[in-house]
C-alpha positions as CSV (number, residue, x, y, z in Angstrom):
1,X,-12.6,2.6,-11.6
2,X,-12.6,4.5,-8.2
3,X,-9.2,3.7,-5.8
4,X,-9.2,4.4,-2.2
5,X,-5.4,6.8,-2.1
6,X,-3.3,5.2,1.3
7,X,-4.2,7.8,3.9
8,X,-5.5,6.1,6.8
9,X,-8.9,6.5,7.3
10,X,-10.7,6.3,10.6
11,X,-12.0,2.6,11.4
12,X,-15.4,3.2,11.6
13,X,-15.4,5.5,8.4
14,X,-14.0,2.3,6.5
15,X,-16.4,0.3,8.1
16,X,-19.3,2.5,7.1
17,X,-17.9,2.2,3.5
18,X,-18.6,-1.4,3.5
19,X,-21.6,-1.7,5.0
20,X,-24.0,-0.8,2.1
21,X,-22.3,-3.3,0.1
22,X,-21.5,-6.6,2.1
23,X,-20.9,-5.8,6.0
24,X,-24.5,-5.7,7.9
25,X,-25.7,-8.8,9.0
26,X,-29.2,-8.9,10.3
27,X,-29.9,-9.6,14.3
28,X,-29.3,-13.1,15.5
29,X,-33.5,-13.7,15.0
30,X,-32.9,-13.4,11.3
31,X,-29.1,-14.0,10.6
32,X,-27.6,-15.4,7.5
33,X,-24.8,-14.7,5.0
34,X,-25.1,-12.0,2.8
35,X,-23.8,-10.5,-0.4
36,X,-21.0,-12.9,-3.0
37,X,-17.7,-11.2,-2.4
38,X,-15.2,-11.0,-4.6
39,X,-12.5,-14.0,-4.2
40,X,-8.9,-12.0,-3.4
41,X,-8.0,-15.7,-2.0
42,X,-7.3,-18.5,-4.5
43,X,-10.4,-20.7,-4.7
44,X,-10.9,-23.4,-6.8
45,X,-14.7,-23.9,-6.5
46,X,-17.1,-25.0,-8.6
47,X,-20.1,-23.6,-9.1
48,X,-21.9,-26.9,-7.6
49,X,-20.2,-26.5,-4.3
50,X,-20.8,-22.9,-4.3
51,X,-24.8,-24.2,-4.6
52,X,-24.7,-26.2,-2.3
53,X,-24.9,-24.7,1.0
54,X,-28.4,-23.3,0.2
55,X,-29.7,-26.2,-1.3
56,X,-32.0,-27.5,1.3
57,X,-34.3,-29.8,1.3
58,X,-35.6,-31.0,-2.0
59,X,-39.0,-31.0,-2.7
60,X,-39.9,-32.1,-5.9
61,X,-40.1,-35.3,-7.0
62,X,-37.3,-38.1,-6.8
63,X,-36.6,-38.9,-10.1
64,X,-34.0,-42.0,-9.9
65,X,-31.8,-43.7,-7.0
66,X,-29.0,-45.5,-7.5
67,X,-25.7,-47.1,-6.0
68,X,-22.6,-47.4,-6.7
69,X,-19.2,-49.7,-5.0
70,X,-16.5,-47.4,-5.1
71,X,-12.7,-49.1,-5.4
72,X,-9.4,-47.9,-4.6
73,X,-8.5,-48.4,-8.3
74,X,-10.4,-46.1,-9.9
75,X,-10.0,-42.6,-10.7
76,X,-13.4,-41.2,-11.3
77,X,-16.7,-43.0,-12.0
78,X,-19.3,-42.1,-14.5
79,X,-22.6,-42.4,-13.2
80,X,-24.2,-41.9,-16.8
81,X,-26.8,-39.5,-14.9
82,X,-27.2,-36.2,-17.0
83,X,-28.1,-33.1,-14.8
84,X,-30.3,-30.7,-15.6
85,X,-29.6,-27.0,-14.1
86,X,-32.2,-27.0,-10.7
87,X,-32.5,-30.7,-10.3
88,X,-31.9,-31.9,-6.6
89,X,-28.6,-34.2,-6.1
90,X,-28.3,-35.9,-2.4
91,X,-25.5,-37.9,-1.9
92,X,-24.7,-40.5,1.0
93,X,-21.2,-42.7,1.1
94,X,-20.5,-45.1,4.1
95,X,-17.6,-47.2,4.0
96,X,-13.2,-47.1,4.4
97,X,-9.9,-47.0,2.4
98,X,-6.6,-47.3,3.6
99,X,-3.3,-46.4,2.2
100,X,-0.2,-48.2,2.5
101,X,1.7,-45.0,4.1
102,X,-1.3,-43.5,5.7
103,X,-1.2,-44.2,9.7
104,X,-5.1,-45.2,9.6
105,X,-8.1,-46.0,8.1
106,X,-10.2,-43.1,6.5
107,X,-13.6,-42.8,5.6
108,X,-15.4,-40.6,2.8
109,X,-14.2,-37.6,4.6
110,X,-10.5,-38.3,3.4
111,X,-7.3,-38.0,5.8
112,X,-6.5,-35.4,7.0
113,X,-4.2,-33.2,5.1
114,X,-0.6,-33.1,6.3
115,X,2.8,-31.3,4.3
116,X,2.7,-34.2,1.7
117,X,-0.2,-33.2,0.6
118,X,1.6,-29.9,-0.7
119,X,3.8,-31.9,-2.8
120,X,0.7,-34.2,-4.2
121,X,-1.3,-33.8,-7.6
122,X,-5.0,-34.4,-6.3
123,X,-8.1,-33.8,-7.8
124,X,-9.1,-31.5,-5.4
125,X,-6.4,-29.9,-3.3
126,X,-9.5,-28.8,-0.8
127,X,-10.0,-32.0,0.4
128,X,-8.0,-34.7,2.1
129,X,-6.1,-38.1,0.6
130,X,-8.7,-40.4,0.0
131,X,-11.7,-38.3,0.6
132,X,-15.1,-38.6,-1.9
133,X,-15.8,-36.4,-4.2
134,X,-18.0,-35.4,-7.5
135,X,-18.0,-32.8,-10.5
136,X,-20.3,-31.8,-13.2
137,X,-19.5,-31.7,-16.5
138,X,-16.9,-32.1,-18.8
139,X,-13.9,-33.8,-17.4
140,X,-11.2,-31.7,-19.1
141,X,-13.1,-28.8,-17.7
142,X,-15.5,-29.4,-14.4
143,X,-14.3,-27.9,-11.2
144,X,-14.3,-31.2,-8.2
145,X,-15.8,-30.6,-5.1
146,X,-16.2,-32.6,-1.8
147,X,-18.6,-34.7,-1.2
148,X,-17.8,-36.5,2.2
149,X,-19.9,-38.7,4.0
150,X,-22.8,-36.5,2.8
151,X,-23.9,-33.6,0.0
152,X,-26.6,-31.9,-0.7
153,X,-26.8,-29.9,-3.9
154,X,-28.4,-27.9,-6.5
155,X,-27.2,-28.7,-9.7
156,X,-26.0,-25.4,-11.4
157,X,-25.7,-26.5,-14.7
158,X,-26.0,-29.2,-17.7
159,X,-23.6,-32.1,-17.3
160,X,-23.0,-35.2,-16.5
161,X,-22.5,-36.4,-13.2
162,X,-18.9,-38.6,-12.0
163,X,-17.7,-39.6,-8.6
164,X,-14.3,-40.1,-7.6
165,X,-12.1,-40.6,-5.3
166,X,-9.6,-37.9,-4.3
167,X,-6.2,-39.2,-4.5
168,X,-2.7,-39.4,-7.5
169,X,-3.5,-41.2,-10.5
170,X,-0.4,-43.7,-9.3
171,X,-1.8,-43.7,-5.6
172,X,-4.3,-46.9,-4.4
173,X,-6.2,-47.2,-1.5
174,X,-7.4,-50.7,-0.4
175,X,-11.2,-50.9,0.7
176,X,-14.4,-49.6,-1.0
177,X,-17.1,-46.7,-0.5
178,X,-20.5,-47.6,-1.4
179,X,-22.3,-44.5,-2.5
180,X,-26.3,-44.3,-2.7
181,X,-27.5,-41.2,-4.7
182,X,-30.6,-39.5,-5.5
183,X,-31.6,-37.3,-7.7
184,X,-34.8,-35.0,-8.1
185,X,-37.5,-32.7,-9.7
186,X,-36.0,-29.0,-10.1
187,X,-38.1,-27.2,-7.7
188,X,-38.5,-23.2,-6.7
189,X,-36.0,-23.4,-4.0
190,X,-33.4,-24.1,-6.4
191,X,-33.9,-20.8,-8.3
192,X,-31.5,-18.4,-7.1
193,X,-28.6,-21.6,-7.5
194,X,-29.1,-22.2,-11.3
195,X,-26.9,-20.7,-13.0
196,X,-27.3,-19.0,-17.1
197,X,-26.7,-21.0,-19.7
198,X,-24.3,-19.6,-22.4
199,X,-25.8,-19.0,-25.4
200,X,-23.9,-18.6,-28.4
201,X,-25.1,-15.9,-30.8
202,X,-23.3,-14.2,-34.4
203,X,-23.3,-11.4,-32.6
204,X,-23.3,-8.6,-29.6
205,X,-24.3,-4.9,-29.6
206,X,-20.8,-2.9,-30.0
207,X,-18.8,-5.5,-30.7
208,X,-17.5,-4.3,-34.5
209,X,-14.8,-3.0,-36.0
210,X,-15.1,0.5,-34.7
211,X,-14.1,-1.1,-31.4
212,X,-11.6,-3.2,-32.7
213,X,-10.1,-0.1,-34.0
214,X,-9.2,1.0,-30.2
215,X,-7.8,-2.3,-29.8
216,X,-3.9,-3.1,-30.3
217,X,-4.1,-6.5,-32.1
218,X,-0.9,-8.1,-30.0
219,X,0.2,-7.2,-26.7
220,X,3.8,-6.3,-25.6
221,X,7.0,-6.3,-23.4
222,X,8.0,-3.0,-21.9
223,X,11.0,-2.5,-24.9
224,X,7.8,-2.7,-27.4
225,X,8.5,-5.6,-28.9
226,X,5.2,-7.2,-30.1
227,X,4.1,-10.7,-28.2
228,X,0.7,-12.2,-28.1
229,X,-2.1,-12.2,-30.0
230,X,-5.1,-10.1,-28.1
231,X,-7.9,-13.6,-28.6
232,X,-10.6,-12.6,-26.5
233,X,-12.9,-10.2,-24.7
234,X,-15.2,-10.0,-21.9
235,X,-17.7,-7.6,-21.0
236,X,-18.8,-7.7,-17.3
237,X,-17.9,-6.2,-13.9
238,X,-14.4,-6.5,-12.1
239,X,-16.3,-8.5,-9.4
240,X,-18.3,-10.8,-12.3
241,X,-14.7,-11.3,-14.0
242,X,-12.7,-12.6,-10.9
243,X,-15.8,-14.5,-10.2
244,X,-15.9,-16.4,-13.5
245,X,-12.4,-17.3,-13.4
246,X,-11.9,-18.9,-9.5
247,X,-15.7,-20.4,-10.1
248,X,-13.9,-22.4,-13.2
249,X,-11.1,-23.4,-11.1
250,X,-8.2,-20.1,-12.4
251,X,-6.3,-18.9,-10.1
252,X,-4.2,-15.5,-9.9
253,X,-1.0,-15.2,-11.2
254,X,1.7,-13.4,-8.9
255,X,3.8,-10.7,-11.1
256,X,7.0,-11.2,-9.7
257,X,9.0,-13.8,-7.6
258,X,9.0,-11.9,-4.4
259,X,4.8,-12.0,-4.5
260,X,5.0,-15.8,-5.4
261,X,7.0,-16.5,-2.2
262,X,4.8,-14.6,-0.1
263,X,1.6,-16.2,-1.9
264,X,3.5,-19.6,-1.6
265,X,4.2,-19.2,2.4
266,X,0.5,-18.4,2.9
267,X,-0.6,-21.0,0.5
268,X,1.3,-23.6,2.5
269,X,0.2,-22.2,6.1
270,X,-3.3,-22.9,4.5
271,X,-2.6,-26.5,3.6
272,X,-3.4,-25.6,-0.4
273,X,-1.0,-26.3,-3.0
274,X,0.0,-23.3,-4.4
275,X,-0.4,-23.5,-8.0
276,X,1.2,-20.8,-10.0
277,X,4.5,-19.4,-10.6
278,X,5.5,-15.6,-11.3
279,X,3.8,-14.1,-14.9
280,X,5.7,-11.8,-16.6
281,X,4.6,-8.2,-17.4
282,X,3.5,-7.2,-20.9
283,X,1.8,-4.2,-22.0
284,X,-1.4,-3.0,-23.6
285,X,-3.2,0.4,-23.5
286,X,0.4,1.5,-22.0
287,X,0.4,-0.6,-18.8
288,X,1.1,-3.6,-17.4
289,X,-1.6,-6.3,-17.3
290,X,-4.3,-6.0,-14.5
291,X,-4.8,-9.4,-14.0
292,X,-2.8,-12.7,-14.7
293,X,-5.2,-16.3,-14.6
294,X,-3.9,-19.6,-14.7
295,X,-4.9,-23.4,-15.1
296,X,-3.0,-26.3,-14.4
297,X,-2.1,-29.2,-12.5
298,X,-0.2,-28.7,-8.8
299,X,3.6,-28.7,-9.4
300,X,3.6,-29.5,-13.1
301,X,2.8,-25.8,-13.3
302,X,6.6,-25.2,-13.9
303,X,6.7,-26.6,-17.3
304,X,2.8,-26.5,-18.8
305,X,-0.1,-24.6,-17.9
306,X,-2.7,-22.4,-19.5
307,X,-2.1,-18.9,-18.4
308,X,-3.9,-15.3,-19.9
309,X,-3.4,-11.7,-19.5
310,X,-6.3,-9.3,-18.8
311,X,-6.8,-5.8,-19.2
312,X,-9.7,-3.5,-18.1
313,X,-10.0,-1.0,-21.9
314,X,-9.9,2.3,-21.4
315,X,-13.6,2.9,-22.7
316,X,-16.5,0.7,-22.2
317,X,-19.4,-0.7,-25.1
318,X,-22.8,0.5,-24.2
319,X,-21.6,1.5,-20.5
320,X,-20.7,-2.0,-20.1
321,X,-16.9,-2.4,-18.8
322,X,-14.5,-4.1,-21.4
323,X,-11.6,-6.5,-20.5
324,X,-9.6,-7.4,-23.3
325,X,-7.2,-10.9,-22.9
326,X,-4.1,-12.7,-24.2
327,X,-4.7,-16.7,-23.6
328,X,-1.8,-18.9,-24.5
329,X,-0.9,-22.4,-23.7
330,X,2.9,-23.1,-21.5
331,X,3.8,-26.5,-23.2
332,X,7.5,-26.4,-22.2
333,X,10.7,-23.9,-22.0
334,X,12.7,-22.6,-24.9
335,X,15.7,-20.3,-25.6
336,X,14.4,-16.3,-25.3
337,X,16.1,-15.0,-28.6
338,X,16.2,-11.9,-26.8
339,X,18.4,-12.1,-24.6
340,X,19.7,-16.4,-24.5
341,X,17.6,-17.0,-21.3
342,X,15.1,-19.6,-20.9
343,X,11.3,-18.6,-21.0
344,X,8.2,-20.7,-21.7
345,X,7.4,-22.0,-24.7
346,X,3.7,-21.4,-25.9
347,X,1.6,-23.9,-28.3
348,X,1.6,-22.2,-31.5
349,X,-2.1,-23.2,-32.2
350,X,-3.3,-20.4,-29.9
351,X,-6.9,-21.0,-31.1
352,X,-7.0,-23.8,-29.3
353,X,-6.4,-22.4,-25.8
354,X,-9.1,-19.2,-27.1
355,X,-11.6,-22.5,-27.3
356,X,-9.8,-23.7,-23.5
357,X,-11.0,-20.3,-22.1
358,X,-14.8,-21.1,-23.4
359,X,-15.2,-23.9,-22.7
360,X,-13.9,-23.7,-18.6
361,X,-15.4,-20.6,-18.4
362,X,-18.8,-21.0,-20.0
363,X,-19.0,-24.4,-17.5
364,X,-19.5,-21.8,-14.6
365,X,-23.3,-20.9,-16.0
366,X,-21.6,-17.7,-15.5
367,X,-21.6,-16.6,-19.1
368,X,-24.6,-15.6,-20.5
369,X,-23.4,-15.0,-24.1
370,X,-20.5,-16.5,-26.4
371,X,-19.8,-14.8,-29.7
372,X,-16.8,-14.6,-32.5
373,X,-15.6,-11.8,-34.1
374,X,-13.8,-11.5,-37.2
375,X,-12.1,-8.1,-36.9
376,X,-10.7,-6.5,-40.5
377,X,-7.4,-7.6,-41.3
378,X,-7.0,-10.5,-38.8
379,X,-4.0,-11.9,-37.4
380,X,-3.4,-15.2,-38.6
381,X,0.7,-15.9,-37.6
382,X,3.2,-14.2,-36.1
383,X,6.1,-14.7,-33.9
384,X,5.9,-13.6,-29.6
385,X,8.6,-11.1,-28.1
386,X,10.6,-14.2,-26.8
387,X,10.8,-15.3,-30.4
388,X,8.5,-17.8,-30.4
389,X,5.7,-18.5,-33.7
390,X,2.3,-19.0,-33.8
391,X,-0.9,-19.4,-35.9
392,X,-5.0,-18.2,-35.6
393,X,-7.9,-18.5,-37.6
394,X,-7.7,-14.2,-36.7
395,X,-11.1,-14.9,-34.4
396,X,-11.5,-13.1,-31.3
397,X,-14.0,-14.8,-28.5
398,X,-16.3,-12.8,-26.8
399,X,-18.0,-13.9,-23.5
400,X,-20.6,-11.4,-21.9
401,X,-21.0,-12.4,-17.7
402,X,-24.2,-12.4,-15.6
403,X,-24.1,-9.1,-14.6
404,X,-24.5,-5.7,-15.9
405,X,-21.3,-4.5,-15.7
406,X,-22.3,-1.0,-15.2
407,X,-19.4,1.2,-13.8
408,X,-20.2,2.3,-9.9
409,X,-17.2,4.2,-8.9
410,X,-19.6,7.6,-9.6
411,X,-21.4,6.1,-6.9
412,X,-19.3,4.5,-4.9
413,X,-17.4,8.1,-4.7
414,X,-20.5,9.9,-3.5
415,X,-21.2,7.3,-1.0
416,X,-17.3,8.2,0.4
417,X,-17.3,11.7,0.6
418,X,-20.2,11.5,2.5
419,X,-19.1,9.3,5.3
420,X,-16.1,11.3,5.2
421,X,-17.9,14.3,5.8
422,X,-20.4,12.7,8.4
423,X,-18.2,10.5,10.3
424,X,-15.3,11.6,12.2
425,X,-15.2,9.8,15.3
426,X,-11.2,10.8,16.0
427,X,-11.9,14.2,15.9
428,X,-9.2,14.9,13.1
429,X,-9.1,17.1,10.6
430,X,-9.2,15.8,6.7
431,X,-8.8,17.1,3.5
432,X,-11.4,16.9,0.6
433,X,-12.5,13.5,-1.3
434,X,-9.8,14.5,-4.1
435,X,-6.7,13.3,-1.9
436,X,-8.4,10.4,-1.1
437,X,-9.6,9.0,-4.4
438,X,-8.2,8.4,-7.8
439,X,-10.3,7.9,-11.0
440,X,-9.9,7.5,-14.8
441,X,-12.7,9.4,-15.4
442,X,-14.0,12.6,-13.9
443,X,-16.6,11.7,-10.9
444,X,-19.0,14.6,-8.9
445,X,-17.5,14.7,-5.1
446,X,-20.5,15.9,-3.7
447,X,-21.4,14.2,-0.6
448,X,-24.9,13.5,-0.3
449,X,-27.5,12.4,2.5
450,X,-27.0,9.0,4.1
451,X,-29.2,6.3,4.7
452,X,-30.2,5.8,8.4
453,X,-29.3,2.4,9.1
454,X,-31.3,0.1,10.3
455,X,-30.5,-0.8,14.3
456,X,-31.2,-4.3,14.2
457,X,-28.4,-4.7,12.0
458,X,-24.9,-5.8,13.3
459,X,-21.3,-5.5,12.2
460,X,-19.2,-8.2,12.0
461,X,-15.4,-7.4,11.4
462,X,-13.3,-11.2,10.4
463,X,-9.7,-10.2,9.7
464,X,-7.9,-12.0,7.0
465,X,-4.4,-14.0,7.9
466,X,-1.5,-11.6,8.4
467,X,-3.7,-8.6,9.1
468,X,-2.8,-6.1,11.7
469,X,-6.5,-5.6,12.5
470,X,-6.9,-6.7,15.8
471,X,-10.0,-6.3,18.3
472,X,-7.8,-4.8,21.0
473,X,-6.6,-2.1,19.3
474,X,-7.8,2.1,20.0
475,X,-8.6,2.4,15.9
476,X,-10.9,-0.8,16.9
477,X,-12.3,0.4,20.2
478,X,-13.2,4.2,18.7
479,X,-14.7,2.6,15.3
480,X,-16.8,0.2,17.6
481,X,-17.6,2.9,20.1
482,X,-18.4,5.3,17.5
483,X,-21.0,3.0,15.4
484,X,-22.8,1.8,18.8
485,X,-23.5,5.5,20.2
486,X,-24.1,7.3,16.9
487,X,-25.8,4.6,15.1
488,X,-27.3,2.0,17.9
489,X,-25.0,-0.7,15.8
490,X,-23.5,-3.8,17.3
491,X,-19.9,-4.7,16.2
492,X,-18.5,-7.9,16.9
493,X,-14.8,-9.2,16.3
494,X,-14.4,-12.6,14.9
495,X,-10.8,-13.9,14.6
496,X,-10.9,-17.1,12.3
497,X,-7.7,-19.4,12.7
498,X,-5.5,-20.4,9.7
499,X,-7.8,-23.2,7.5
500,X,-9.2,-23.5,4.9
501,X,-12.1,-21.1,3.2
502,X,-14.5,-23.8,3.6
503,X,-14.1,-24.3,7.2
504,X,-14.3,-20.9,8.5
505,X,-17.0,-20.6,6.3
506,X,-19.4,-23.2,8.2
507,X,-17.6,-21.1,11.0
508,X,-19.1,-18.1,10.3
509,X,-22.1,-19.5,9.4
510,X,-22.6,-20.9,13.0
511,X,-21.1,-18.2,14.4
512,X,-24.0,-16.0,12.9
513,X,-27.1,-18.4,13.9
């Protein structure tokens, strides 16, 4: 993996960076979103409302219509309609609820969220009180997504189909929605929405002892004291592994209290329940984890939630990066024999949160292959660094994603040193690509030819919250300057206001027709 060292670069030489990989967008005569970036802000969509904004219009043939009367009483409502990955779901609700508390009357749509929504336990922390929405799948396991007055969708994968209505298992809303759906033939469109379906096999080139050998069977605290049990591996890109976990509803885990207070400040400015607290560091391969996940319910996070620990290996199986995990289960607090403190206690059954990671994960159709491997001398039971036992049948789950996971950063560091060779719109001097990037393995630095890039192509620059990118600023003026006289590129400055990822996507989108 390739790391960009903290030297500031020029704006325009950042920008050139990204555009090869997600930053052109074509001329307004042709403009649409490109490229599936990777998820740095806590998202819990599914994978059906990620299909759903290029679903279209269906056009096979309509296979079954039905209604439905929603009530204020109910939860979720099985439909008892089975979807198949491609088939055509349009969905149209009409009708009101209102809650005792609630100033009005709302429609599908939901109210709209306000702080108490923070402190609630919904089914979809996206949406507003009372809104209407859907998931696929199973219900321990299937991501919800909005629905609203109106959706349009692709169905991604296998499951069955439930409504419901977004509000606290103790809340009730008076009044009713009455739903009319449709569902229809899987049709061409739909291809690039359905999504892989795991298949389980005995077993996966490289995955064998030899490997296991390379692999410390538990991870660790920083005094070496041995903790959980290593239970599963994936074998996919960085960008494929964050992708599978927020597409299953995960979320990443802060480190430390001082990033959860941050996280929690933004998470609240955002109107999203902020759902973790901070993960402890443990150790494997001689560092701290690289990622932290978690899965739980809003607020009852404190006490129970299933949380992991990943690790990108030092070596990779048939050029395909490794990440190596520790899953376990948060059912409650205990005494830390350590040290008397209080620390979470785990569910000794540890197989059973391995199986939790599957199944959520393999619901994405962004697994193409499950396996289990029995390593030599498996771990069956042991006892964690705070003390704690638990017990394995010793397998360790394997998952391989949806992409290659072929390492780019020899790439990636070619394409670097030569923009920072060809553009220099300050006029500075800088040193070689060495002081600039930092890799585990050795990489060529030669800078190479660029690619002219093509002038109908524009730049569009959308700074997140907090950032000190700002369209008024000289770094912003010379990058934009630079780009249009050397390269006959437009660069446009769109500042999004502080909402939710789903609303400044549709403003983007608009923004870009």
């Amino acid at each position: 993996m390739v790391h960009v060292m903290s030297k500031t670069l020029p704006l325009s030489t950042v920008l050139l960076l990204l555009l090869p990989a997600y930053s052109l967008v074509p001329s307004p005569a042709r403009a649409q979103l490109v490229g599936d970036t990777a998820p740095p802000k806590q998202l819990a969509n599914s994978a059906a409302e990620q299909s759903s904004a290029a679903a279209g219009k269906p056009t096979g043939k309509k296979s079954l219509a039905k209604d439905f009367t929603l009530t204020g009483d109910s939860l979720w409502t099985d439909t008892g309609i089975d979807l198949q990955p491609g088939q055509h779901v349009v969905i149209t609700a009409k009708g009101t609820f209102r809650y005792v508390d609630a100033k009005s009357d709302n429609g599908p749509e939901g109210l709209s969220r306000g702080f108490k929504d923070l402190l609630r336990i919904l089914p979809f922390n996206d949406a507003g009180r009372g809104a209407l929405i859907a998931r696929i799948g199973d219900p321990d396991t299937a991501q919800a997504f909005l629905v609203g007055a109106s959706k349009d969708i692709v169905s991604p994968i296998t499951g069955r189909l439930a409504l419901g209505i977004n509000q606290a298992k103790s809340d009730t809303g008076e009044g009713t929605y009455t739903v009319h759906l449709e569902v229809y033939a899987a049709d061409a469109a739909a291809g690039g929405n359905v999504r892989t379906v795991s298949k389980v096999v005995d077993s996966m080139p490289g995955i064998d002892n030899s490997l296991f050998a390379k692999i410390p069977r538990r991870i660790a605290d920083k005094d070496g004291n041995a903790g959980d049990m290593v239970n599963f591996l994936m074998l996919g890109s960085e960008a494929a592994m964050q992708k599978v976990f927020t597409t299953a509803g995960w979320v990443k885990v802060d480190a430390d209290v001082k990033g959860t207070l941050l996280h929690g400040i933004i998470g609240s400015l955002s109107k999203e329940s902020y759902l973790t607290m901070p993960m402890s560091q443990l150790y494997l391969f001689g560092r701290p984890q690289d990622y932290g996940w978690a899965h739980a319910e809003p607020i009852s996070v404190v006490a129970s939630r299933n949380h992991l620990r990943i690790w990108k290996a030092p070596f990779t199986v048939n050029g395909t990066m490794l990440w190596v995990g520790a899953a376990t289960h948060d059912i409650g607090f205990e005494r830390d024999q350590r040290n008397n403190g209080v620390t979470h206690k785990i569910d000794p059954d540890i197989d059973l949160e391995r199986d939790y990671v599957q199944k959520t994960l393999s619901s994405t159709g962004l697994v193409v292959e499950v396996s289990h491997f029995l390593p030599d001398n498996p771990m069956k039971e042991a006892k964690t660094a705070t003390g704690g036992s638990f017990h394995s049948s010793g397998q360790v789950l394997v998952l391989r994603l949806a992409d290659s996971g072929k390492d780019l950063s020899a790439s990636f560091a070619r394409m670097f040193c030569s923009v920072l060779r060809s553009e220099n719109p300050d006029g500075g001097e800088w040193d070689g690509c060495p002081t600039y990037l930092k890799s585990e393995q050795p990489l060529s630095l030669e800078p190479g030819s660029l690619d002219k890039i093509p002038a109908d192509y524009r730049v569009l620059v959308i700074p997140g919250i907090l950032s000190s990118c700002q369209a008024n600023t000289q770094a912003f003026a010379e990058g934009q300057t630079h780009l249009r006289e050397k390269h006959g590129l437009t660069v446009e400055f769109l500042q999004t206001p502080n909402e939710s990822s789903t609303a400044n996507g549709a403003r983007i989108a608009k923004y870009l027709k």
